[in-house]
TORKOL-4160 file (C-alpha; in steps of 0.2 Angstrom, whole numbers, padded with zeros to 4 digits, m for minus):
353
<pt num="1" X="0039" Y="0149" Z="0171"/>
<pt num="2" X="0050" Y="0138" Z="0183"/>
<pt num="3" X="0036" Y="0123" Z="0182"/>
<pt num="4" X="0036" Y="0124" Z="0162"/>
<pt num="5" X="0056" Y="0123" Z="0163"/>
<pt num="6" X="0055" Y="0109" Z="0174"/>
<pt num="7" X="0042" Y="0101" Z="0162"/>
<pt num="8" X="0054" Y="0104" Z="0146"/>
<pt num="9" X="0067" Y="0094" Z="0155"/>
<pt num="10" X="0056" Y="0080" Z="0161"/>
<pt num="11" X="0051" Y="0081" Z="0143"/>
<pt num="12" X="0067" Y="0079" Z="0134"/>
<pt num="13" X="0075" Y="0068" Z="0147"/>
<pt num="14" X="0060" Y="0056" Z="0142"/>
<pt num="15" X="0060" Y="0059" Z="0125"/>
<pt num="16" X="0076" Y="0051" Z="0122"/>
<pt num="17" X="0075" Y="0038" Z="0134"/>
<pt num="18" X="0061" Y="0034" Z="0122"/>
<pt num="19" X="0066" Y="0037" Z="0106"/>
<pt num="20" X="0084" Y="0040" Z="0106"/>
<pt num="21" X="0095" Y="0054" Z="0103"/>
<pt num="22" X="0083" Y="0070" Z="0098"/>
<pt num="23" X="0088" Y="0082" Z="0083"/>
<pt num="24" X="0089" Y="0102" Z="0087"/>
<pt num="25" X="0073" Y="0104" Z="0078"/>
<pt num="26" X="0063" Y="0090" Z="0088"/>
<pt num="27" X="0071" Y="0098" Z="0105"/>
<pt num="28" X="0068" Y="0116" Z="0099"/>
<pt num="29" X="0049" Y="0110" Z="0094"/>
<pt num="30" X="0048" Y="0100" Z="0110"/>
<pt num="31" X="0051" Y="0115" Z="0121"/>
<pt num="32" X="0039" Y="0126" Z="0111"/>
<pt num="33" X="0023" Y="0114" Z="0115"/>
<pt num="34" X="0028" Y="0111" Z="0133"/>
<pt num="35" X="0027" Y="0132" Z="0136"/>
<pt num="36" X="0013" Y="0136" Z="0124"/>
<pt num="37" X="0002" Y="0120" Z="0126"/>
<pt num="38" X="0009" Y="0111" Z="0144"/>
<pt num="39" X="0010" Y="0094" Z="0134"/>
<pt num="40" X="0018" Y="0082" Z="0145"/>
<pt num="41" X="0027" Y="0064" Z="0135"/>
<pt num="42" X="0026" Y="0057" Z="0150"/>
<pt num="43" X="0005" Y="0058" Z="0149"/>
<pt num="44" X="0005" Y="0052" Z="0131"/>
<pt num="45" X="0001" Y="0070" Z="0123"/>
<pt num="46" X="0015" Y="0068" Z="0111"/>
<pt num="47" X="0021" Y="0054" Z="0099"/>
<pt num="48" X="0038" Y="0055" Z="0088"/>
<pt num="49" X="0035" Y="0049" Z="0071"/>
<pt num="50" X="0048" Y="0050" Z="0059"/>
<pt num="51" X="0058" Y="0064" Z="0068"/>
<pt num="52" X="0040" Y="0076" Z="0069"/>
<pt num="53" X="0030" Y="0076" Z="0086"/>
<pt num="54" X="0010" Y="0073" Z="0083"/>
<pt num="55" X="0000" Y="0078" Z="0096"/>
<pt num="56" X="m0012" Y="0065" Z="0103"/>
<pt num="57" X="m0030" Y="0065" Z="0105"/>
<pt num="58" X="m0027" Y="0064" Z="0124"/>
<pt num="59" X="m0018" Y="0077" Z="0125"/>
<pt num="60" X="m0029" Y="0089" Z="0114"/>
<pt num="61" X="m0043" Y="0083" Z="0127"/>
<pt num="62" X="m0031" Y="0089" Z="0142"/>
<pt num="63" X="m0028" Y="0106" Z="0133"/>
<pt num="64" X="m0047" Y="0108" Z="0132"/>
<pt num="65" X="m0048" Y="0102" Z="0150"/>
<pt num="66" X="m0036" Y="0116" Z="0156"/>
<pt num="67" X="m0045" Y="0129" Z="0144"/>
<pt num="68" X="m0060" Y="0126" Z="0154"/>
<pt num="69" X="m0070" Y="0118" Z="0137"/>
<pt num="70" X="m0088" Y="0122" Z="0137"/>
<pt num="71" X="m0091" Y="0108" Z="0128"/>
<pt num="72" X="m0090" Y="0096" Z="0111"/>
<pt num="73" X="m0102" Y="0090" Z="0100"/>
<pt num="74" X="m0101" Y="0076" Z="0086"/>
<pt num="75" X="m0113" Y="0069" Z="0072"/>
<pt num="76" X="m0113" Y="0059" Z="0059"/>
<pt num="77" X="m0114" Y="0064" Z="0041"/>
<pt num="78" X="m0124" Y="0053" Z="0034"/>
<pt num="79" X="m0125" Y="0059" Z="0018"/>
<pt num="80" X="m0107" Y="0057" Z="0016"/>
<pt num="81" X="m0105" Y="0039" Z="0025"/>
<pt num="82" X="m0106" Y="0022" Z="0019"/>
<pt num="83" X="m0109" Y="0010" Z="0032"/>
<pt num="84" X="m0109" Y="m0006" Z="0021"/>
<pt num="85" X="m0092" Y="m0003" Z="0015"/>
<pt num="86" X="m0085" Y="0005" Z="0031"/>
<pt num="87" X="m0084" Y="0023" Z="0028"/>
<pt num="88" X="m0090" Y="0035" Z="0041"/>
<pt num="89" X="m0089" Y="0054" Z="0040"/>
<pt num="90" X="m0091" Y="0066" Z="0054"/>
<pt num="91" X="m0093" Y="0082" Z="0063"/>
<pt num="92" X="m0087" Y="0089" Z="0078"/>
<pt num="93" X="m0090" Y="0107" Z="0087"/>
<pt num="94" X="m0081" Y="0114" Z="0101"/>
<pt num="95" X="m0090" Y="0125" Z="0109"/>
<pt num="96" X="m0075" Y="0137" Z="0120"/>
<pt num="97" X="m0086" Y="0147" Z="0131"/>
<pt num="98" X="m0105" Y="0146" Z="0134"/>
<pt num="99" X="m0115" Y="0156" Z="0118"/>
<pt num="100" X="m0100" Y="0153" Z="0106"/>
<pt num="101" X="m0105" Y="0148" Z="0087"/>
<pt num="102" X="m0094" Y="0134" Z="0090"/>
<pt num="103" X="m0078" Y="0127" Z="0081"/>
<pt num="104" X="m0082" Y="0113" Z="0068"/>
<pt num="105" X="m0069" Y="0099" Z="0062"/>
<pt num="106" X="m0074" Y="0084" Z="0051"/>
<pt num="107" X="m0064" Y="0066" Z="0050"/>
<pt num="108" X="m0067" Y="0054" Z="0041"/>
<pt num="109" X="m0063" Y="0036" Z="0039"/>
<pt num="110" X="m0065" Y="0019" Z="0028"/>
<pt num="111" X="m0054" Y="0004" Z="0028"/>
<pt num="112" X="m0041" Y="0013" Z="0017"/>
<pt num="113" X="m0035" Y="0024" Z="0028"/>
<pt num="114" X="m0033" Y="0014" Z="0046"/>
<pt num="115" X="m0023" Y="0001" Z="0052"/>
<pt num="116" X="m0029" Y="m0016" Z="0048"/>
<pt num="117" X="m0026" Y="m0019" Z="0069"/>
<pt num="118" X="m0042" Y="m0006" Z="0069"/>
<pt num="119" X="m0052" Y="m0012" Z="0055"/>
<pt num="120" X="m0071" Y="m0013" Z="0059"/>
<pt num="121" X="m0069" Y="0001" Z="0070"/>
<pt num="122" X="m0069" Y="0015" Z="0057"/>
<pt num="123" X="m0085" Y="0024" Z="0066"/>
<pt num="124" X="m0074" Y="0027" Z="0081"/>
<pt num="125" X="m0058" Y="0034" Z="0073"/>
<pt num="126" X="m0069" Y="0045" Z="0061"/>
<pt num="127" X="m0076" Y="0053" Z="0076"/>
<pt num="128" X="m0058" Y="0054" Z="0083"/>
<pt num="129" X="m0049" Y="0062" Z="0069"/>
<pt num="130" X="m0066" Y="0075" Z="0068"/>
<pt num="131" X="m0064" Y="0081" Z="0089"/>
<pt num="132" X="m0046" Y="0082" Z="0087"/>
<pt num="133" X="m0047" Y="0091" Z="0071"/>
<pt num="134" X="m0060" Y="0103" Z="0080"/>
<pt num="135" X="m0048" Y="0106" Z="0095"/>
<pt num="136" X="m0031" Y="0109" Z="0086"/>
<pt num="137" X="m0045" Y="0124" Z="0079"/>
<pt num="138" X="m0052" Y="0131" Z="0093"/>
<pt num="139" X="m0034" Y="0130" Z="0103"/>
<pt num="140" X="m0026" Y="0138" Z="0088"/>
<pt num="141" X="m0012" Y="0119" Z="0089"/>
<pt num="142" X="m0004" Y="0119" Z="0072"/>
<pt num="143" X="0003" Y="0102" Z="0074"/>
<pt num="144" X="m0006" Y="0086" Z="0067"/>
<pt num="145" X="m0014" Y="0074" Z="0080"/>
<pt num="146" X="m0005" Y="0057" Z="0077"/>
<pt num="147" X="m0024" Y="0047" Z="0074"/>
<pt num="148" X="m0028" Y="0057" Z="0058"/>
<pt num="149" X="m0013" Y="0050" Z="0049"/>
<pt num="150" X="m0018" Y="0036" Z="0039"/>
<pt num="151" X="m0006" Y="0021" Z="0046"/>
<pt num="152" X="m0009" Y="0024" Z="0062"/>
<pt num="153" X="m0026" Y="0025" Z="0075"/>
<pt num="154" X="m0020" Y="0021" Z="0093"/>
<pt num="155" X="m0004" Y="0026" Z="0097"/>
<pt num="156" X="0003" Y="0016" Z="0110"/>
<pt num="157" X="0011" Y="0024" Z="0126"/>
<pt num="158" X="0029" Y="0031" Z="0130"/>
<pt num="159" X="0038" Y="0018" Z="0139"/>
<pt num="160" X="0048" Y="0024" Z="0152"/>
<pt num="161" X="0065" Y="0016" Z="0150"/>
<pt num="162" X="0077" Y="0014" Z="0134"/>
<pt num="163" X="0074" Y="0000" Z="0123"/>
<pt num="164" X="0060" Y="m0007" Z="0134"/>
<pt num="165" X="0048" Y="m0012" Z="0117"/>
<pt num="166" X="0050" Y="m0028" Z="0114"/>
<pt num="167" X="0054" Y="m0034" Z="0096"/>
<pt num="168" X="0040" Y="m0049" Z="0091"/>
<pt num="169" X="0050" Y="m0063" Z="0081"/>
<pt num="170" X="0039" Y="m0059" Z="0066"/>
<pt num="171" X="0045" Y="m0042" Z="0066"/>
<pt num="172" X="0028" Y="m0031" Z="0069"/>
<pt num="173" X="0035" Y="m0023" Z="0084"/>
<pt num="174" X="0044" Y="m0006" Z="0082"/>
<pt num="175" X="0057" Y="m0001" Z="0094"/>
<pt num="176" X="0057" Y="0019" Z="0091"/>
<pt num="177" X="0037" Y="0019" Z="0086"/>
<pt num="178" X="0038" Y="0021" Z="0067"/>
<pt num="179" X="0026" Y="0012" Z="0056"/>
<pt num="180" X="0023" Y="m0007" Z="0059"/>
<pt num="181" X="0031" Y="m0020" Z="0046"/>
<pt num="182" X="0012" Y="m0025" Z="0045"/>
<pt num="183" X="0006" Y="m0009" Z="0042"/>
<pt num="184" X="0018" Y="m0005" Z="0029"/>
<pt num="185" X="0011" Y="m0020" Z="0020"/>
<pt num="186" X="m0008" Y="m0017" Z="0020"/>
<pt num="187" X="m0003" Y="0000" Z="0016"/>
<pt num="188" X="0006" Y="m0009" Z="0001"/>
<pt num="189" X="m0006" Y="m0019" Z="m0001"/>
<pt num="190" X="m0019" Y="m0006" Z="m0004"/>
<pt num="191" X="m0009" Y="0005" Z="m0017"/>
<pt num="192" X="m0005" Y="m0009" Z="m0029"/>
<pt num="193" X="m0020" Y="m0018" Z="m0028"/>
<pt num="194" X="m0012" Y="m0035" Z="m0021"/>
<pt num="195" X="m0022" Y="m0049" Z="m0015"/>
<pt num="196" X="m0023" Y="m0046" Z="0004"/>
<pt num="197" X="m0027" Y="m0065" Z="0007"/>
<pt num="198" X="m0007" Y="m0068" Z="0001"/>
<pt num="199" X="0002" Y="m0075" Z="0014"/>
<pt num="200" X="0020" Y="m0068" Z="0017"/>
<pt num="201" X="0031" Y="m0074" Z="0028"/>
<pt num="202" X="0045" Y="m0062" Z="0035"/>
<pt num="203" X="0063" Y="m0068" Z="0035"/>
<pt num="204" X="0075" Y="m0060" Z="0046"/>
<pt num="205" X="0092" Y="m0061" Z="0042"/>
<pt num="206" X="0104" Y="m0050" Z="0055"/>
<pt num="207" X="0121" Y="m0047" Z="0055"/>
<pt num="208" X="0132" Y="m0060" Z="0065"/>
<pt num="209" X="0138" Y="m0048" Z="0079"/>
<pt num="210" X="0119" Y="m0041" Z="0084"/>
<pt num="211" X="0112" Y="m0028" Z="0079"/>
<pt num="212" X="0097" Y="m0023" Z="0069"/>
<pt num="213" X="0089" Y="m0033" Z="0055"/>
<pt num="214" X="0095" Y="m0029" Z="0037"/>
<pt num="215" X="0087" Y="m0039" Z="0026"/>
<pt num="216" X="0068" Y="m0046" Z="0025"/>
<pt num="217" X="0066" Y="m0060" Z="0014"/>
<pt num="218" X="0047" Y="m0063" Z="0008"/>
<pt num="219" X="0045" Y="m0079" Z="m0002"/>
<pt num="220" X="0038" Y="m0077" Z="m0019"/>
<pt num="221" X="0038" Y="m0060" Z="m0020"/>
<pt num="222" X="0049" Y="m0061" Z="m0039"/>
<pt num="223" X="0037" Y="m0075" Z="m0045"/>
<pt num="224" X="0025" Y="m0063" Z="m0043"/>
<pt num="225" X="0032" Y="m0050" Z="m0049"/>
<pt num="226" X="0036" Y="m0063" Z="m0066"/>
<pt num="227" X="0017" Y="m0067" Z="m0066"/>
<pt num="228" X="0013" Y="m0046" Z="m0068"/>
<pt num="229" X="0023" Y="m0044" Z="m0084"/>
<pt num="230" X="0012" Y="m0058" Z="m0092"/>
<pt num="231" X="m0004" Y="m0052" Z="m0092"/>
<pt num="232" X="m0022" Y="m0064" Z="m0099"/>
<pt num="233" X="m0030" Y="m0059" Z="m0112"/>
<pt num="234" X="m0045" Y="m0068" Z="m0118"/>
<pt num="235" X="m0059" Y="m0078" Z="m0114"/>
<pt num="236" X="m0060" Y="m0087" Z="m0097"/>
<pt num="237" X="m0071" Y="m0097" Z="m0083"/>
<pt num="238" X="m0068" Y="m0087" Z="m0068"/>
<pt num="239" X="m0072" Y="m0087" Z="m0049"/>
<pt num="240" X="m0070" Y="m0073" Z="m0039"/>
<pt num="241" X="m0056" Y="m0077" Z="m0026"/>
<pt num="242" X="m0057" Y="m0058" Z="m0019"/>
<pt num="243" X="m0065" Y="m0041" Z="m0019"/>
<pt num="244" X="m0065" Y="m0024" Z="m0010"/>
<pt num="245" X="m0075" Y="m0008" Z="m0011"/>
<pt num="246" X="m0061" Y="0006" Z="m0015"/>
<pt num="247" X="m0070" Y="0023" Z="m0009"/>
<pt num="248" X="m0063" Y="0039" Z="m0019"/>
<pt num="249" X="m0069" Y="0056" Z="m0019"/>
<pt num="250" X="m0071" Y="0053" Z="m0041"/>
<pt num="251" X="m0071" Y="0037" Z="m0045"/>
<pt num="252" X="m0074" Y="0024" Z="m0032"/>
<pt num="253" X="m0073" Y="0008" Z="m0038"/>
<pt num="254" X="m0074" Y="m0012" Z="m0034"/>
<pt num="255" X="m0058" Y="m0020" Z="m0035"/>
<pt num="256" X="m0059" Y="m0040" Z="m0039"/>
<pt num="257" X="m0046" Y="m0053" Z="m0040"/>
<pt num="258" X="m0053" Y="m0067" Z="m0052"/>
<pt num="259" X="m0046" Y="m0086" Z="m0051"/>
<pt num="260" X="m0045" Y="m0094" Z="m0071"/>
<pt num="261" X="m0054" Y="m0110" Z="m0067"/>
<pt num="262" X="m0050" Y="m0112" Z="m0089"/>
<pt num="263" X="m0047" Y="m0113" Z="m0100"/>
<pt num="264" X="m0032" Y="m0127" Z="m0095"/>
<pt num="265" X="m0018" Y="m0118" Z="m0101"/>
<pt num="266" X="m0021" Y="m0105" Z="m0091"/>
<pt num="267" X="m0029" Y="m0114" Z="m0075"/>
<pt num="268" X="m0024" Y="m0105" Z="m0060"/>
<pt num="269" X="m0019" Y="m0090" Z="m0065"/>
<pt num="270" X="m0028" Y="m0075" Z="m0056"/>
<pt num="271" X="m0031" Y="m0056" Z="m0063"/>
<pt num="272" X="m0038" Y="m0044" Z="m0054"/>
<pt num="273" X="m0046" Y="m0029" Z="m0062"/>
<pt num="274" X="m0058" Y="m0013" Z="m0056"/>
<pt num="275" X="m0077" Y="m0009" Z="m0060"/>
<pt num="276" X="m0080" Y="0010" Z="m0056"/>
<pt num="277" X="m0096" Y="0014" Z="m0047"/>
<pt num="278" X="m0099" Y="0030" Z="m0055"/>
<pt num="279" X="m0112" Y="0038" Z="m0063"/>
<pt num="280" X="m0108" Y="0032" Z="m0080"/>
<pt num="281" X="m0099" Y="0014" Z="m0075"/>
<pt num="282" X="m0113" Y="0005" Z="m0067"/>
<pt num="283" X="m0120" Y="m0002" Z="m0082"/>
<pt num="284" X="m0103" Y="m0014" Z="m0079"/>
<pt num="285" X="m0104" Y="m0015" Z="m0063"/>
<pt num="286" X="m0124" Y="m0020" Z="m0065"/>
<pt num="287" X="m0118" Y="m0034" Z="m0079"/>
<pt num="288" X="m0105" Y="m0040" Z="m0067"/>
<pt num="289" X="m0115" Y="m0043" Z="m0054"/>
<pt num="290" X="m0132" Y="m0051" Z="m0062"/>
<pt num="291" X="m0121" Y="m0061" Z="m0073"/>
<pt num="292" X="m0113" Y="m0069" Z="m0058"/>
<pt num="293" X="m0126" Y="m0073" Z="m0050"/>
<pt num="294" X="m0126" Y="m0059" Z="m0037"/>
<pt num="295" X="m0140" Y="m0059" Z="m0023"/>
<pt num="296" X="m0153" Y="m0050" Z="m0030"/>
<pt num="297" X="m0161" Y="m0045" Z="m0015"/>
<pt num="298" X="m0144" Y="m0033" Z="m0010"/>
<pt num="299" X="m0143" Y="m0029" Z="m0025"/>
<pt num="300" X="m0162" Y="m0022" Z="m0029"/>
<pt num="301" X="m0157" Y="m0015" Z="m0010"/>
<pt num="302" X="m0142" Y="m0005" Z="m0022"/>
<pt num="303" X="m0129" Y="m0014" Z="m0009"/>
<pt num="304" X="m0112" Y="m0022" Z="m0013"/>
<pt num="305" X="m0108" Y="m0037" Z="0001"/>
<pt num="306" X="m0090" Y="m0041" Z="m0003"/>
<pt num="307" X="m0091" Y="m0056" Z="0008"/>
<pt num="308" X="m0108" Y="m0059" Z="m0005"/>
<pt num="309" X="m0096" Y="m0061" Z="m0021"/>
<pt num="310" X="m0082" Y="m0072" Z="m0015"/>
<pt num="311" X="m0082" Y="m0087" Z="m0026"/>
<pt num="312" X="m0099" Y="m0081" Z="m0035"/>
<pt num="313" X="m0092" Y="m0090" Z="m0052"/>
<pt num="314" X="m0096" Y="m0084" Z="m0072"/>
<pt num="315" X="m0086" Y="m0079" Z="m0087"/>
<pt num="316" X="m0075" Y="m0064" Z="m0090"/>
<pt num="317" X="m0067" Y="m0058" Z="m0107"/>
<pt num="318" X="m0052" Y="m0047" Z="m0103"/>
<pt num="319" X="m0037" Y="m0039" Z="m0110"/>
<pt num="320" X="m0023" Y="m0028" Z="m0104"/>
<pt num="321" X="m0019" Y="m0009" Z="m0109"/>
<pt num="322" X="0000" Y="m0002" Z="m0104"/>
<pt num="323" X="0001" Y="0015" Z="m0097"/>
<pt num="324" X="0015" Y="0026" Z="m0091"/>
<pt num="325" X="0025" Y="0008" Z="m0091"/>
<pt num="326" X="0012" Y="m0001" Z="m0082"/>
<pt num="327" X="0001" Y="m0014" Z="m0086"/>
<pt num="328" X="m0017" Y="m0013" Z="m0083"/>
<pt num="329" X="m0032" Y="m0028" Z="m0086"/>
<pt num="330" X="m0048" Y="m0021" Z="m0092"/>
<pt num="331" X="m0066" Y="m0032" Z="m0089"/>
<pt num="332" X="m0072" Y="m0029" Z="m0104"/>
<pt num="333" X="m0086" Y="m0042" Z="m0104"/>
<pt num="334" X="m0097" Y="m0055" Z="m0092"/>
<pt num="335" X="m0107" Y="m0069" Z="m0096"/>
<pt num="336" X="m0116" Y="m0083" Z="m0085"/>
<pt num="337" X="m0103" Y="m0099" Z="m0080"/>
<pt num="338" X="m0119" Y="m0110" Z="m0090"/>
<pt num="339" X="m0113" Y="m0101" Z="m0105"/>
<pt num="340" X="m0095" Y="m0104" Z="m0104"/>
<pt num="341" X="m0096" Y="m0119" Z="m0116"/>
<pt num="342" X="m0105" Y="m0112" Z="m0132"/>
<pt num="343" X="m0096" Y="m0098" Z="m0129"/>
<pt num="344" X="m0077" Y="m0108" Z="m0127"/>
<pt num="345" X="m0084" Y="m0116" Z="m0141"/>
<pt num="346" X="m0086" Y="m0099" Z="m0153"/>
<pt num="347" X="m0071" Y="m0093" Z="m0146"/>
<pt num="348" X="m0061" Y="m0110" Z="m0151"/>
<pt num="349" X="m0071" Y="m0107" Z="m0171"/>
<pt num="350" X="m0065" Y="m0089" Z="m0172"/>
<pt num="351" X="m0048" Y="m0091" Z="m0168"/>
<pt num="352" X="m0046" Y="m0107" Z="m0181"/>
<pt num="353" X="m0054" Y="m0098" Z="m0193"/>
């Protein structure tokens, strides 16, 4: 009981040297998982994330250490992943004591969920999130390990003194381990369908006697938001500038950001839209792709190369429907970019007559 005690106060004297001043219900929750569970901060086995402790995956593997853990295994669910677009799903069993039916967890995770600093190693934080989601069963942990939430993969270690992280002059640093400015943005990113190739620059301004920053100024971030509420309709010469496979338990789909090649009024202009992969949507995405000139090998192979489709070129009819106040384009039509001059052409007739 003595050593547990001792630990708590290690803990706590840590804690804030790390993060800064703890509330009662972090200090309160602190000392319950150093008693119950013997999670040290000093070890890395606990991250503070926006005033909740996570446990890590290190320190679920020092429980099952201490516990004398028979042993884990993991496999892949095939049938579930996709390893073309980065989407792994898989299993994990603990097995307690020798004989036991085992305690199973499953993680998964695609290019959606992870921080982009992890991005090509989905495999390994699917198997992660699966062990760790197996050991917070079989040792009856409640908390949340920190490498299942979605911004977050590696969780760097506790420094031992206050104010020792240093702050990087473009601002993806964080002094008290919250999200990076960098994740927030692909997270951003990824919720409003931006175009990921966008570069934004980061302005800090701080206030004149120190401090922290205040403000971030991002450069054309109202132009942008000037171009959304004037969405094209019509007929148009494309190219694809961007696209991303979108995984969803419903309706995964193919995002695509086009670049109006013309007509000249419009030249320039991007649009981005979404072709659903489901059952009853691949007709589209079928026309999309053989129009454009896809590879035909991938796709008689039933594969989407997103690196296959950038600046595959062809004509796209569009228009825009507004729901629940916001503005959505719809790819109504495709053609081949050979026919984009008959077709201008009837287009221009049709609309003088």
């Amino acid at each position: 009981m003595k050593k547990r005690t001792s630990s708590f106060r290690s803990n706590a004297k840590l804690a804030r040297a790390t993060w800064g001043e703890l509330s009662k219900s972090a200090i309160h929750s602190l000392k319950s998982l150093t008693e119950e569970h013997g999670l040290l901060v000093a070890a890395g086995d606990l991250q503070l994330l926006e005033g909740r402790w996570y446990v890590t995956h290190a320190g679920l593997l020092r429980i099952s250490e201490r516990r004398r853990c028979c042993g884990i295994r993991t496999l892949v669910e095939r049938r579930l992943s996709d390893p073309a677009c980065g989407r792994w799903v898989f299993k994990a069993i603990v097995y307690k004591a020798s004989g036991s039916k085992g305690f199973v967890g499953y993680g998964d995770a695609d290019p959606s969920n992870v921080s982009s600093l992890v991005h090509g190693a989905e495999m390994r934080v699917a198997e992660t999130r699966a062990v760790n989601r197996a050991l917070r069963k079989a040792y009856g942990i409640g908390l949340c390990s920190v490498e299942e939430l979605g911004y977050l993969s590696s969780p760097a270690a506790p420094s031992g003194g206050k104010g020792t992280a240093a702050s990087s002059a473009n601002g993806n640093s964080s002094h008290n381990r919250q999200p990076r400015l960098r994740d927030r943005l692909c997270l951003l990113i990824r919720q409003y369908n931006l175009d990921p190739n966008l570069r934004l620059q980061a302005q800090f301004v701080r206030p004149a006697f120190g401090g922290e920053a205040m403000k971030r100024h991002i450069p054309g971030l109202h132009a942008r938001q000037q171009d959304a509420e004037r969405p094209l309709e019509g007929l148009f010469l494309t190219r694809v500038e961007w696209a991303s496979y979108r995984w969803h338990p419903n309706r995964p789909f193919l995002a695509i950001r086009f670049i109006v090649l013309e007509s000249e009024s419009f030249e320039r202009r991007s649009f981005s839209g979404r072709l659903y992969s489901t059952e009853r949507a691949l007709w589209k995405l079928n026309w999309f792709l053989r129009d454009f000139g896809y590879d035909p090998e991938l796709l008689n192979q039933d594969q989407i190369d997103e690196k296959a489709l950038f600046n595959l070129r062809g004509v796209v009819r569009t228009s825009h429907v507004t729901l629940n106040g916001r503005t959505f384009q719809n790819l109504e039509a495709f053609a081949p970019a050979a026919e984009w001059e008959e077709l201008s052409h009837s287009e221009a007739d049709e609309t003088q007559a």
